[in-house]
One Martini backbone bead per residue (centre of mass of N, CA, C, O) as a GRO file, in nm:
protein
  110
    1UNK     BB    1   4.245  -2.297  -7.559
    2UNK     BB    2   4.398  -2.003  -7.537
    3UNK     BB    3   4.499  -1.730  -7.688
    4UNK     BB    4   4.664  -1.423  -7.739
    5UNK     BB    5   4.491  -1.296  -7.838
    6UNK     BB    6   4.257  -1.302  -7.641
    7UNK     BB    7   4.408  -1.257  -7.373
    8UNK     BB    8   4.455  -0.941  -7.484
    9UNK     BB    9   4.169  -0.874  -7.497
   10UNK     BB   10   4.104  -0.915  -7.204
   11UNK     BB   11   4.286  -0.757  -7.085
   12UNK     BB   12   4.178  -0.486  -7.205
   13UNK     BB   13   3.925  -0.484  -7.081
   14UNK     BB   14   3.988  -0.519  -6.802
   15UNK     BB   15   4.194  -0.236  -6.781
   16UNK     BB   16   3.988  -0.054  -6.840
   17UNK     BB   17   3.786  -0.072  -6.616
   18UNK     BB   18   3.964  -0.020  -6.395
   19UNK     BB   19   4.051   0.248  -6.453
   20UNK     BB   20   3.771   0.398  -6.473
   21UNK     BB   21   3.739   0.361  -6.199
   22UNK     BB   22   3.954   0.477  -6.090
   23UNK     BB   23   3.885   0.725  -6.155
   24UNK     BB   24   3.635   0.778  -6.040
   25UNK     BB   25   3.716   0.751  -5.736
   26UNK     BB   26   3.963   0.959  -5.787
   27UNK     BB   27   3.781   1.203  -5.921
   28UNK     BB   28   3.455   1.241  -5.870
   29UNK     BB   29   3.400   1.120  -5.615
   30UNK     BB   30   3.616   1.342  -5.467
   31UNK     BB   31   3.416   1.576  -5.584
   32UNK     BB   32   3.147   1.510  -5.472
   33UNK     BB   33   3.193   1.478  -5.201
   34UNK     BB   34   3.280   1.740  -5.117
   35UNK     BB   35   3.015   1.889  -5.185
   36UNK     BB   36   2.853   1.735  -4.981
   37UNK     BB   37   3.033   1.790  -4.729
   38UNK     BB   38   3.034   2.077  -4.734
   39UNK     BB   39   2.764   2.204  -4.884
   40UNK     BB   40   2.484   2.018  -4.833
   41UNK     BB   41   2.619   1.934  -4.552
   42UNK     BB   42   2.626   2.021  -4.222
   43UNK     BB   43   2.937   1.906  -3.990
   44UNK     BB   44   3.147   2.110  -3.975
   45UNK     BB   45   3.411   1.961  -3.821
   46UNK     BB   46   3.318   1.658  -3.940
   47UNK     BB   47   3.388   1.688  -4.201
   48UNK     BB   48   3.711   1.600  -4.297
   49UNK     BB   49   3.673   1.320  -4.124
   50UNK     BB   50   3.459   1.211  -4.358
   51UNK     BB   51   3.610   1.271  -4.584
   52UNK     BB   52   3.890   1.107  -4.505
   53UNK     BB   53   3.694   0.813  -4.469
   54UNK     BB   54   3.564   0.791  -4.768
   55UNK     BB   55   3.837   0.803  -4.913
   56UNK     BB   56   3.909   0.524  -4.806
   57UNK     BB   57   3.699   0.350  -4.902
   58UNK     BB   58   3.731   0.403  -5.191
   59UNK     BB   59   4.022   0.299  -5.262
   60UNK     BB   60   3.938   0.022  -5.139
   61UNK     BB   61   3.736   0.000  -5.375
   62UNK     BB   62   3.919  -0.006  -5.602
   63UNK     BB   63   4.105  -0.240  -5.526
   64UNK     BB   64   3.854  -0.424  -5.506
   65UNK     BB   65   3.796  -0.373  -5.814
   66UNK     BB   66   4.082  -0.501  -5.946
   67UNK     BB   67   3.989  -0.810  -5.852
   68UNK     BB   68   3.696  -0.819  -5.968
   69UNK     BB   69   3.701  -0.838  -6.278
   70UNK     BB   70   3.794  -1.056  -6.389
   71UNK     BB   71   3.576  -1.223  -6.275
   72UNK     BB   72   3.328  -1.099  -6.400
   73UNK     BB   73   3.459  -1.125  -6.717
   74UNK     BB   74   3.435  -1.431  -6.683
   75UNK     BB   75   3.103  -1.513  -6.567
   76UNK     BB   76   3.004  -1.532  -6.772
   77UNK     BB   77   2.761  -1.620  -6.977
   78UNK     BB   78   2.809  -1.861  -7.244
   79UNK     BB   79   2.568  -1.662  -7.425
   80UNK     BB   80   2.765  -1.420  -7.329
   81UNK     BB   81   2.983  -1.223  -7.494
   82UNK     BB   82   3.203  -1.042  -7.388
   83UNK     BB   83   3.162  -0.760  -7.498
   84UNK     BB   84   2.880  -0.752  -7.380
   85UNK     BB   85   2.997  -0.732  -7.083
   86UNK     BB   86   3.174  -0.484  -7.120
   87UNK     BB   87   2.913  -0.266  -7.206
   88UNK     BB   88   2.828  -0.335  -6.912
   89UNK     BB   89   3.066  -0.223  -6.778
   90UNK     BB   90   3.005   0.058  -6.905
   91UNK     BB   91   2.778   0.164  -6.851
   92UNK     BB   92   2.808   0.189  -6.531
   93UNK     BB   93   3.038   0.373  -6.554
   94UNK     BB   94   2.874   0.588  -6.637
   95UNK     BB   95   2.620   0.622  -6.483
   96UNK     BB   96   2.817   0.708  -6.239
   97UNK     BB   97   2.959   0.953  -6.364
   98UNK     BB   98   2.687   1.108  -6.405
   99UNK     BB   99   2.605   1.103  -6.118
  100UNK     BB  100   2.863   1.292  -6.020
  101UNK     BB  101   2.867   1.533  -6.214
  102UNK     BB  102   2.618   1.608  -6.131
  103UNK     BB  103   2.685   1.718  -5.853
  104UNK     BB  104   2.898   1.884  -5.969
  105UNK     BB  105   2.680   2.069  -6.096
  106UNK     BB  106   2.515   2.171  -5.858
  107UNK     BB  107   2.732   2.290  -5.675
  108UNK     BB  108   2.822   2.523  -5.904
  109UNK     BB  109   2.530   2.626  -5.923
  110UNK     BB  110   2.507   2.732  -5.599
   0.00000   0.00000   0.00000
């Protein structure tokens, strides 16, 4: 039977990361994307339709990252405790944010 403090540390858990993707693809992503396809391809007039059918996939991929997390930090292996699913699931966000960064730092360095 799950506890109430259990049940609480998991959604904290669970929606820290929601979270964190949800800004990744809300903020860093569509703004590294945007120096992607204005300065880095030249895609012409094709560039703001490539760039806002972009931004729907990742939206769609945000949506669909709010359904799969609770599933992935259920899924751990038993001899895996929770939160070090958790700070697995921080650092490839971490990872993904800083490979972000690094465009949106490089598009500005240009």
């Amino acid at each position: 039977m799950e506890t109430r403090r259990g049940r609480l540390l998991f959604l904290m858990y669970e929606w820290s990361l929601i979270i964190g993707w949800m800004l990744a693809f809300g903020l860093i992503w569509r703004q590294s994307l945007l120096f992607i396809y204005f300065e880095f391809i030249s895609l012409g007039d094709a560039a703001q339709f490539t760039y806002l059918m972009t931004m729907l996939v990742l939206f769609v991929g945000a949506v669909a990252m709010m359904g799969l997390m609770g599933m992935w930090l259920q899924r751990r292996p038993t001899n895996q405790p929770l939160v070090r699913r958790w700070l697995i699931g921080l650092g490839w966000f971490a990872l993904i944010n800083s490979i972000g960064y690094g465009i949106i730092l490089i598009g500005l360095n240009t």
